[in-house]
Structures are given as structure tokens and as C-alpha cells.
N, C-alpha and C positions, 0 to 999 in steps of 0.2 A: 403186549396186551392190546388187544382191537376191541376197545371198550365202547359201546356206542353208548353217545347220551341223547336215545329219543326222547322225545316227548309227541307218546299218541293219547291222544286226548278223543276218548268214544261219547257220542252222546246218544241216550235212549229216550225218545220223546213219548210218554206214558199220557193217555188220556182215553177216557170213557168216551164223548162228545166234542164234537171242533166245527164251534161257530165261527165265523169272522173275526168274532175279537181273540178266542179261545186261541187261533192258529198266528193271531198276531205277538200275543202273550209268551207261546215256545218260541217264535221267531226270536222277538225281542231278547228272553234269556238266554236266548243261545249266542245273541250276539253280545252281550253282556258278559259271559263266560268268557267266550273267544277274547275280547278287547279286553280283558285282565291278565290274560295268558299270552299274549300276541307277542311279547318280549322273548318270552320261553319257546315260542311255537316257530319263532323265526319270521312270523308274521306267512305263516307260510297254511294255508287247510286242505284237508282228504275232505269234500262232503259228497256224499250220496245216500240212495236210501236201498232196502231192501225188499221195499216191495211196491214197484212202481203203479201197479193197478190201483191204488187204495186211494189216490187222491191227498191222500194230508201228507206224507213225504215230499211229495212235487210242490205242494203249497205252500211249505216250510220253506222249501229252497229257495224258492221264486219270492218268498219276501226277504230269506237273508240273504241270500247272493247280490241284489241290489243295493244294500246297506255295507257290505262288503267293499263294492265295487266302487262304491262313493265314497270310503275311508281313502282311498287310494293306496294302501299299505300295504293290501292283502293280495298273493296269488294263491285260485283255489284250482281245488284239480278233481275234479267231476267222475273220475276210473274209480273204480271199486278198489277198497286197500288190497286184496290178495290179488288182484290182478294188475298190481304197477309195477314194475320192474326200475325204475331208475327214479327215484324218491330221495328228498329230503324225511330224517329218521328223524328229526324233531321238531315234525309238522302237528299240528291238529287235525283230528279224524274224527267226523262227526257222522252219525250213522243213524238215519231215521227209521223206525220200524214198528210195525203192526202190534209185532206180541214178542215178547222173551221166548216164545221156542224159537221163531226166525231168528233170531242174534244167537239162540244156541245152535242151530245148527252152521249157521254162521262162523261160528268162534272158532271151530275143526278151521277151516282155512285160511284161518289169520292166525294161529299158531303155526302151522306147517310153513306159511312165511317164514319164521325161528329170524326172528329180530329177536335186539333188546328191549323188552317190554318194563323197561327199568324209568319210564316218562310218568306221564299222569292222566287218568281215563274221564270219563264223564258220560253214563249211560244213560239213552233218552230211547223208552220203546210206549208205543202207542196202545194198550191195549186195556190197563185198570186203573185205579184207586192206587197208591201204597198201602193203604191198610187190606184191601181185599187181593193181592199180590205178594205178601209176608213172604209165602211160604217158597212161589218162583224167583222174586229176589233174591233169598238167600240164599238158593240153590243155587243161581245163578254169581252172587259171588263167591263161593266156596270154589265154583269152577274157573274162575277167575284167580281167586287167590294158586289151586293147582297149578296155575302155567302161571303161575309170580305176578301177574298182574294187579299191581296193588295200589295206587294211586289212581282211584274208581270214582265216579259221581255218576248217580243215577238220577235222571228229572223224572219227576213222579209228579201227579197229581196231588197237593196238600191231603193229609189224614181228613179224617171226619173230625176231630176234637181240636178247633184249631178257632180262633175268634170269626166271628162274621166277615171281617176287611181282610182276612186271607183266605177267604172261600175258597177263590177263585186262583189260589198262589200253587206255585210249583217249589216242592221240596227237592234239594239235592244232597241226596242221598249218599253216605259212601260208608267204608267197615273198614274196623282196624283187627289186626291181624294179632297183636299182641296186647295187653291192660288185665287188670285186677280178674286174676280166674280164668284167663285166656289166651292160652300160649297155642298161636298157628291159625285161630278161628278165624271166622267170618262175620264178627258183630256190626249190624248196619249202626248206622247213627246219622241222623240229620249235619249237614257240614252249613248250608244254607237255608234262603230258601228266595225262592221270586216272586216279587208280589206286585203285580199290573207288567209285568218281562221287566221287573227291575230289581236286582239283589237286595235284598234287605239289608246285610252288615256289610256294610262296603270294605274295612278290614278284615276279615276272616281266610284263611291261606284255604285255597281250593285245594290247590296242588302242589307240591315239595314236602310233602308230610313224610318223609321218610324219617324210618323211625330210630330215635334216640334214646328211648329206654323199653326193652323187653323186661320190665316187671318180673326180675328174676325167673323167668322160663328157662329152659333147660336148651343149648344149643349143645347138639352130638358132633363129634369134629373128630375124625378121620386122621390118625396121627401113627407116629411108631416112635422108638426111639432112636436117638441118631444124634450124639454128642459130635460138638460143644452145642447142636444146632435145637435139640431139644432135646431131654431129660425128664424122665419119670422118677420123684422120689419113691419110697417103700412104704410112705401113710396111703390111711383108705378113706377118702379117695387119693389117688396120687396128689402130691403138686408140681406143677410143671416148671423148668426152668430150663435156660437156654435162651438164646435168642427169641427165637419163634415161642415157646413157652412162657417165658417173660412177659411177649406179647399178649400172648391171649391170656392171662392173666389180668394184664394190665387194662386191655379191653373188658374184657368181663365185669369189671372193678368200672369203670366208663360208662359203661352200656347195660348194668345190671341184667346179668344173665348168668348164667352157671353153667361149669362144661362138664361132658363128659366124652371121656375121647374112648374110640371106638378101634380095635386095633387091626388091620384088614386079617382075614381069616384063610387066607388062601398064599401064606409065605411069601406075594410078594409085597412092593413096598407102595412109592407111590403109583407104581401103575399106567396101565394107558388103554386109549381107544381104539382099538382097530380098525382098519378100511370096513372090515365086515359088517361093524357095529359092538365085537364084545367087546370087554370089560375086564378087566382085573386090577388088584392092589387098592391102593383108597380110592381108583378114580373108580371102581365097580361101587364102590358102597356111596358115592356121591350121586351115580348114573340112577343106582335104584333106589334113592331117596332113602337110605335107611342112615345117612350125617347129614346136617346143614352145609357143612364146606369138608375141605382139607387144603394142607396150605403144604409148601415145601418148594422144590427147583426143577421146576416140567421146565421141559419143552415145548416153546411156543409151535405148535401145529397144527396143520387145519382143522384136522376132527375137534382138537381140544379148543380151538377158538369158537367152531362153533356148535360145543354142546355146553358150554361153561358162561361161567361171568369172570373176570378176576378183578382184585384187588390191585390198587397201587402198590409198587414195587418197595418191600422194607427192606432187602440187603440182595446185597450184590457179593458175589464170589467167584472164583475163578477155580475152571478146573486145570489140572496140570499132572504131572509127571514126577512121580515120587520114587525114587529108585531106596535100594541101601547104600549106607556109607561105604567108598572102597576108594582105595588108595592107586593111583597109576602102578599098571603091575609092571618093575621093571628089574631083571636080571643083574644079577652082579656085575657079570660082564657090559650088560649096557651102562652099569653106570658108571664104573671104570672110564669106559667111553666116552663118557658124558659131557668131556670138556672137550674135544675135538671137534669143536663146530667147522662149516665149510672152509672158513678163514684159514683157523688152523693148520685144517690139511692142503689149504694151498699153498701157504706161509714152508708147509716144511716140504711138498715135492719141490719148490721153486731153490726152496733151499739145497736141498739133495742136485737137481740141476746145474745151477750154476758152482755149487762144486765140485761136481763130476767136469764139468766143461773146463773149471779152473786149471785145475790137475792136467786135465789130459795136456792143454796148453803150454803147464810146464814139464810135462813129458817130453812134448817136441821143444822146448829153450834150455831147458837142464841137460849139461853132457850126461850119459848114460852112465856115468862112471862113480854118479851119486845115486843113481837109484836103479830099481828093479822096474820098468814098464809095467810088469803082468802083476806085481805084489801092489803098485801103487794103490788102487783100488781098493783091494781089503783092506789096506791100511785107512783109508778115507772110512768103511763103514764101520770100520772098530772104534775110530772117533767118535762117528759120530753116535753110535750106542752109550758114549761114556765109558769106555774101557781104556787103559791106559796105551800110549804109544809103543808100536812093538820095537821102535828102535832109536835111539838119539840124533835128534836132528846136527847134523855138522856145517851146512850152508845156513849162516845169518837169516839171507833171504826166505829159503823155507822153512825154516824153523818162525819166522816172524810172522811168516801167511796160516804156517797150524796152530800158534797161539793163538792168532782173531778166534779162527776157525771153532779152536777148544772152548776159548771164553764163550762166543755167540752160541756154541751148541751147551752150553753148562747154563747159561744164562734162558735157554729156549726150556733145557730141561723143568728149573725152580721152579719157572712159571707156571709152566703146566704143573708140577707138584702141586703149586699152592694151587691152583683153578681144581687139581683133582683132591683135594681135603678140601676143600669149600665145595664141592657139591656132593661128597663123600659124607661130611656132615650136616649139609642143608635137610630138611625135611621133606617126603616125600609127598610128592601139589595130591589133592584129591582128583577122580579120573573128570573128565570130559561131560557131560550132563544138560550143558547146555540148551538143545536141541534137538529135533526128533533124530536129523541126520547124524549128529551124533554118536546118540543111543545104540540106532541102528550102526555102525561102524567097531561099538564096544560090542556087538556083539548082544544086546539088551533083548529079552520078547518083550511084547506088549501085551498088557490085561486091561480089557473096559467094559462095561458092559455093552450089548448091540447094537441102543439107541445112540451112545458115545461114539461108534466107530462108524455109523452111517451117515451119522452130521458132521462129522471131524473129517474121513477119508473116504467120501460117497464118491468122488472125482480122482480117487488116487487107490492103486493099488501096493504100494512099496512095500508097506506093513503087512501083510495079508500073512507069509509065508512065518510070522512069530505071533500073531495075534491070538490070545488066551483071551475069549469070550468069557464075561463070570456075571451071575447074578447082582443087581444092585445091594439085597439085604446081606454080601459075602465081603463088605466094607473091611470091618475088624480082621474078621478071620484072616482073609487075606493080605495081609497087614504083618500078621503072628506070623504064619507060616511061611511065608516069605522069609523071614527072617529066621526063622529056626533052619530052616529046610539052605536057606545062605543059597537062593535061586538071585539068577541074574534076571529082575523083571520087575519091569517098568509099570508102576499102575496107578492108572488114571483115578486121581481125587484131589480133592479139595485142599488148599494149606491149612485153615481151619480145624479141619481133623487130622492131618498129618504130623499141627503142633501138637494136639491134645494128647495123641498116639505118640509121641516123643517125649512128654511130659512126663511120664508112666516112673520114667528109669534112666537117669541120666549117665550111668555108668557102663549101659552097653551099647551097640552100634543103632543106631538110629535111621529115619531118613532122612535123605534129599529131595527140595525139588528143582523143577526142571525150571528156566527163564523163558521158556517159551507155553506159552499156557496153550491149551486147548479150545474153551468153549469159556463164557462168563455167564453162570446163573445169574437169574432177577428171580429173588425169592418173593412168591407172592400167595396168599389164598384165593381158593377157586372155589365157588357157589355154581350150581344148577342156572342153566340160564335166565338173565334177567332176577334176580331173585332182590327182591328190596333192601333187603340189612346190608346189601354192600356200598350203599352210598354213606352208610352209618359208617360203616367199617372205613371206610375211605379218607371221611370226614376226618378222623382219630388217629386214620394210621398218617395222614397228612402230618398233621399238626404234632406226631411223636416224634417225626424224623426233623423236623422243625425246632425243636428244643436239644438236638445231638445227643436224644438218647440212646438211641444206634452205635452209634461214634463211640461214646463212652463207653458200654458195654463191649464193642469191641478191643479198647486198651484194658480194659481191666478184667476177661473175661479171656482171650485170646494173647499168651505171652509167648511172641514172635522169639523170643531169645533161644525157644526149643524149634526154631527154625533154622538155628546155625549146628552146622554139623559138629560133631565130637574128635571128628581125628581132622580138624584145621588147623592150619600152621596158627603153632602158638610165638611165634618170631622168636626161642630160642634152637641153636642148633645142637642138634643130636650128639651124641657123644661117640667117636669113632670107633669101635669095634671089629670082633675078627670080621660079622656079616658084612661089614662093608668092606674091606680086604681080599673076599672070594678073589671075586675078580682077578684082584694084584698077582696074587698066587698062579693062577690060572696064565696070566699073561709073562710072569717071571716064567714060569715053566719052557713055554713060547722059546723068551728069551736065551736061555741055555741052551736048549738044543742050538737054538739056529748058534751062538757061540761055539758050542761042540763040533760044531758042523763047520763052521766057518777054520777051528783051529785044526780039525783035519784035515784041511785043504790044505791048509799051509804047509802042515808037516807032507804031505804027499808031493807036492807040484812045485814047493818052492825050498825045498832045502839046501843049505848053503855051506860049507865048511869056515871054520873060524879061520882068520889071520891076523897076524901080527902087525901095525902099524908103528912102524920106525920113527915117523917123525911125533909121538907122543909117547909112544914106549906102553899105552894101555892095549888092553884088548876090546872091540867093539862087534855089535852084531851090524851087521850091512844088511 
């Protein structure tokens, strides 16, 4: 928020007659004004006049600019306010002038400036009486109060009905905008008065009058609904609850005023301003002054900064990436697999290796007369599958190398059993979510609205070719349907509603969000530029967040617990079934053939006739 805190300060030097003393009198008040305000003004003044031929603007100046100049405090700056381009916004601006129509038509280009006119005025025009100028004063601030300009003092000529020793006094004039019977008006009222260019109540607040109680008037406020963040009960009138709800409530209750919330009439929600100029959702019904404000999570951008006022920031939220709950999808067969990490399979080629190399070694050491060369081999993979030995070992020596061999390959076996019923029965981790990269890898689309995806991925195209553009007010909906419909798709919102959406029904799948957030709202209300009640509003929303009513509301209002998913490991393990088994089956099948296979070879290539061995009398297979 690019809130400015000017303070323009107008003066309108109002007079019939201007003698010597008459022009020393506005001089003096003006410089009496300025030097009460000079804290607020930065010590800093805009004077000029508007109508240089007349003679009493220049005479004005030419006494206060000296008095100025002598304070040593002050820099003044002599450019006309709508033609300065590089200004301090909380200077004093003081403006000499003939008649109230020169300041009105005046005022067209000091509006089209479109500053924040949220300082404090003081209007000094040279042409009547205040009693015989009623009617153009008031005109004059009604059009004032119009462009918000609401901290006004008008120097007028004393009334007629006023004692003898203030004949000769200058009343300063100004209207309040809200009080008893008058909600939005323009009632003048005497704030001062000057009498010989000297203030008469030396206490009396010129300016900071920003207002603290609206007299129960009626503020129209541009809302929808949109849980947990606001809330419409089913009484008439509603009552509001929610965060934002709570608030204006609570304000209301502050600032006596009364709401009525106005709901945008054109389906969308909070809306925005286009490069063009139009308007829709609540910022159209704020643009054409038919609410006071609306409040909610904009986007800070240029149009909206400068056609708005906003409020200090009540809550902060972050948008993020809400998928549904889903489990790593992983095949029987892979989890079979599951324990084979790279180790594994190096642990058993290396193994296979140097048995293969063993062997062949005592191929060439063993006379032939103990073994088969070409059978050696199968015999080595029948082992090492765990099938029993096709023949009784007779030499000590190799008989003592296939034991290691048996144990090491029975002992390589268990383990792996045990490693595969421990991840047989562990539970299966929930998928990946972390990150948009991710997302995109599960194969995830994405859904946001259009303003979300041109702030979030205006420099990046990755996303484009999944991206589901959807409405703002298609929050809920899409929420549902996602989940009935069991679509793979990622959609951009809030944790806030994604818990209250999970709250619903704890016994079916839910969402997820994502740790990588997107964008972070500053939830704020937006007024018409310059509009005065937001320094009121400002004042209270300060001092609410100051007492951690925010905070509180968010523990007791937002329960994070429907933020943890429903199919998380509950740290007991599964109970082993056939589905975990597939696999085994699948890979026992494997196994058989290649044994069927293996024992046809045998019988084809290596057939041997029995014989008789004399020096034991048994018969043995060789």
C-alpha cells in the first residue's frame, strides 16, 4: 500500500475591502495558521495566487513571504500546485483568490493531480462577507467534500452579528461531514476565528479532525462471502463473522456506524480495474460510489494504487497449492523390488563374480577326474538360487569352499527376506507435493485464476501446457468437484479455506498443500481516493492488531489439525496380505521356468551313466 500522508493545507482570503491594515490582518493569519501547522507541513509551503492582476494576492504574499523568510524554517515554492511535478505531499498550500468561482474552476486541476487529499485545507478567497456568500461556500464544500477533501478552513470575513472588537476578525470556516442528522453532508461551522491576524483560541485543533464517530450513519461496504474469511448469518440484517466480518463489526461498534454490505451484482467477486478504465466485482461498485469501501486480498497494482486509498494491512495469508490426498502409486512388482537398492545389486554381481572366477580357478587346480568343467557352472547357479546341491561333494577341500559359499548365499538370502517384509508391511509414504517441479513430474495440471498466473508465472512458461484458468467466486465448487470427479489438479488457494474445506468430513480424502507457496496476501480495505474515514479506520485497525486479536482469532477460528492429511503414516505397520505377495508370485513364476530350463539343460548336454565305486561299495552321482 502507497499510502501518502499529505497535508495540503488551501487558504481562500475572502474580503469586501483591503486597506493597509485589512491586507496586513490576512497576512498575519495566515501566518498564524501556517506556524501552528509547520510540524505537520514539514515546514515546507505551495503559495501562489490565482489571479495576479487584482493586486491583494501579490500584497498578501509580499507581506507573508518576508515573515516566512525570517522564521528561517520555512522553504516556499511560488509554482502553481497543479503545475509542480516533483513536491513534497505534506506541504502547506496556500491559494489567494478573488472569488469562489476562480478556486472552482480551479479545483478541476488540482484534482486531476489525483494525490491523496487525506491532509488538511484551509480556504481564503477574496470576494464577500460569509454571511452574504452562504450559499457559494456551501457549494463550494460539498464539492470539496466530492473529491474527499475534508480537512477545509475557509478565512472569511467575520458575520455581521459578531461584537464590535471582532468587526474587523476573520472567521475560519470549515464542515463536518458526519454529526446529529447528517450522514456524507457539508455543514459549515466556525473552527476559529482571527482577530487583529491573531487566533483567538490558541488551543482549538485546526486540522487532524479526522473523524471518530459517524453518528450512527449508514457505511455500504462491498463484500461477498467467502469462509472462514467472512460469513453471512441467515438473520435480517445478516451478521457478519469471520475474520474480516468480526472486523467490521467490531469497527462499527468503535466508530458508531452501521453496515450494510452490498453484494457485487455482476458474478464477479472482488474485481479489478482495467488499463482501459472499466470496472467489475466490488471494485465497480467502489469506482461508481455506490459503497464506502471493500476490503479483501487485491493485488497491489498501479490502477488500484492509484484510484484507491487503503487501509493498514489486518491479515496476511499465503496462497499455495492444494492437490488431493494420494498415495505413491507403486506396482507390486516394484515393491517386491523395493529392497534392492544400488548397494544391493552391487553386493550380489560382485558376488556372482568372484564366484564365477573362484570356480573357474579350481577348474584349472582340480584334476578333471573330480568334476565336469561344462556342468561346474550350473552347479554354481543352482546354489546360488537356494536349490539343493546336484551332487555330494567328495574332496574336503571343495566341499569346505561350497559350504562358505551355501551359508553366505542363505545368510544374503534372510536378509533380503527380512528387508522385503519390512517394506512389504511398511506403509505406503504419500506422493511428492512439495514443489511446483514436483507437481509437474506427478503429472499434476494447474488451476488459478488469470490474475494468479500472470503474477506468479509472467517470466516463465513451464506451466502453460496444464494450466485450467477458473473464475475467483469457483473457490468451493472447485474444491467439490475435484474431488468427486478424483482429477489430478493442483489449485491455487489459501490454507485458511483449504482447512475449513477439510473440516467438512474427516472420514473422506481430503486435501494437501503444497511447501512452496505462491503469492502472500495483505488483507486490507480499499476507500475511493483520499477518502477521510480511513485514517479513523487505521487508527482502530492499528491498535486491534496490537492487542493479538488477529492472532487469537486465528487459533481458535482456523484448526490446522484439518491441515494434516488423512492417509499419513500412522507409524503402525500394515498387515501382510495376498496384495502384498502379487509381486512374489509374479517373480516365483520367473523362477521356475528359469529352473525348468536350467534342469533341461542338464538332462540334454550333460548326461552321465551311473557307476559303481569299489572303494566304498555306495553308488554316487558324478
Amino acid at each position: 500500500m502507497n499510502q501518502f500522508k499529505s497535508l495540503l493545507y488551501l487558504m481562500l482570503l475572502v474580503g469586501t475591502r483591503c486597506s493597509a491594515t485589512s491586507i496586513k490582518s490576512w497576512a498575519t493569519c495566515s501566518y498564524e495558521v501556517i506556524l501552528r501547522s509547520s510540524a505537520a507541513a514539514k515546514h515546507q509551503v505551495n503559495a501562489y495566487t490565482l489571479d495576479p492582476s487584482s493586486g491583494f494576492g501579490m500584497e498578501v504574499l509580499d507581506m507573508l513571504l518576508p515573515a516566512l523568510e525570517n522564521n528561517g524554517s520555512y522553504s516556499v515554492n511560488l509554482a502553481a500546485y497543479p503545475t509542480t511535478i516533483d513536491y513534497n505531499q505534506r506541504n502547506f498550500v496556500l491559494i489567494v483568490t478573488d472569488s469562489l468561482a476562480s478556486f472552482d474552476e480551479h479545483l478541476g486541476p488540482m484534482i486531476d493531480k489525483n494525490v491523496e487529499f487525506r491532509g488538511y485545507f484551509l480556504l481564503l478567497v477574496y470576494s464577500s462577507s460569509y454571511d452574504a456568500s452562504v450559499a457559494k461556500v456551501q457549494y463550494i464544500l460539498e464539492r470539496l467534500w466530492d473529491f474527499r477533501v475534508h480537512n477545509v478552513l475557509l478565512a472569511l470575513e467575520s458575520s455581521s452579528n459578531v461584537r464590535d472588537d471582532e468587526a474587523n476578525g476573520i472567521d475560519l470556516v470549515s464542515y463536518t461531514p458526519y454529526g446529529p442528522g447528517c450522514c456524507g453532508c457539508a455543514r459549515p461551522y466556525i473552527v476559529d476565528r482571527c482577530i487583529d491576524g491573531r487566533l483567538s483560541n490558541g488551543t482549538a485543533a485546526l486540522f487532524d479532525r479526522f473523524e471518530r464517530n459517524l453518528y450512527g450513519c449508514q457505511l455500504r461496504i462491498a463484500a461477498f462471502e467467502r469462509p472462514p474469511f467472512m460469513k453471512f448469518s441467515n438473520d435480517t440484517p445478516p451478521k457478519l463473522s469471520g475474520i474480516e466480518g468480526d472486523l467490521i463489526e467490531l469497527l462499527a461498534q468503535k466508530l458508531n456506524f452501521t453496515v450494510a454490505i452490498v453484494e457485487p451484482p455482476d458474478g464477479h467477486v472482488w474485481g479489478r480495474i482495467y488499463p482501459n478504465g472499466t470496472t467489475n466485482g466490488a471494485m465497480k461498485l467502489l469506482m461508481e460510489g455506490r459503497v464506502h469501501l471493500t476490503l479483501g486480498r487485491y493485488f497491489p497494482y498501479p490502477r488500484l494504487l492509484a484510484n484507491t486509498t487503503q487501509s493498514h494491512s489486518y491479515y496476511i495469508a499465503d496462497l499455495v497449492l492444494a492437490v488431493p490426498e494420494a498415495l505413491v502409486p507403486v506396482t507390486p512388482l516394484e515393491q517386491l523390488l523395493k529392497p534392492f537398492r544400488w548397494k544391493i545389486w552391487l553386493m550380489l554381481a560382485l558376488e556372482l563374480v568372484l564366484g564365477f572366477g573362484a570356480l573357474f580357478v579350481l577348474t584349472c587346480v582340480i584334476p578333471p577326474a573330480f568334476h565336469y568343467p561344462r556342468r561346474i557352472a550350473l552347479d554354481y547357479w543352482r546354489t546360488f538360487l537356494g536349490e539343493s546341491l546336484p551332487i555330494l561333494p567328495r574332496v574336503a577341500r571343495t566341499r569346505f569352499m561350497l559350504m562358505l559359499w551355501i551359508l553366505h548365499t542363505m545368510l544374503l538370502r534372510e536378509c533380503y527376506k527380512g528387508a522385503l517384509v519390512g517394506f512389504l508391511t511398511e506403509p505406503t509414504p504419500l506422493n511428492d507435493i512439495h514443489s511446483i517441479d514436483a507437481l509437474l513430474d506427478a503429472g499434476y495440471r494447474f488451476a488459478m485464476t488469470e490474475t494468479v498466473y500472470h503474477k506468479v508465472f509472467h517470466e516463465s512458461s513451464k506451466i502453460d501446457h496444464r494450466l485450467v484458468l477458473v473464475e475467483p467466486a469457483d473457490g468451493q465448487y472447485l474444491l467439490q468437484r475435484t474431488l468427486q470427479l478424483g482429477e489430478r489438479l493442483a489449485i491455487a488457494n489459501t490454507r485458511e479455506e483449504i482447512a475449513l474445506f477439510n473440516g467438512r468430513n474427516r472420514s473422506i480424502i481430503n486435501y494437501r498443500t503444497s511447501d512452496e507457496k505462491l503469492l502472500t496476501f495483505h488483507f486490507c480495505m480499499y476507500f475511493k481516493r483520499s477518502s477521510p474515514v480511513v485514517t479513523a479506520f487505521d487508527w482502530y485497525i492499528r491498535r486491534i492488531l496490537a492487542t493479538g486479536y488477529i492472532t487469537r482469532w486465528y487459533t481458535t477460528s482456523v484448526d490446522t489439525q484439518f491441515l494434516r492429511p488423512t492417509l499419513a503414516n500412522s507409524g503402525q505397520a500394515e498387515v501382510l496380505s495376498m496384495r502384498h505377495l502379487q509381486g512374489c508370485y509374479v517373480l516365483l513364476l520367473a523362477g521356475l521356468i528359469v529352473s525348468a530350463f536350467t534342469f533341461t539343460l542338464e538332462l540334454l548336454c550333460f548326461q552321465r551313466p551311473m557307476k559303481a565305486v569299489k572303494s566304498t561299495g555306495g553308488i554316487f552321482l558324478d
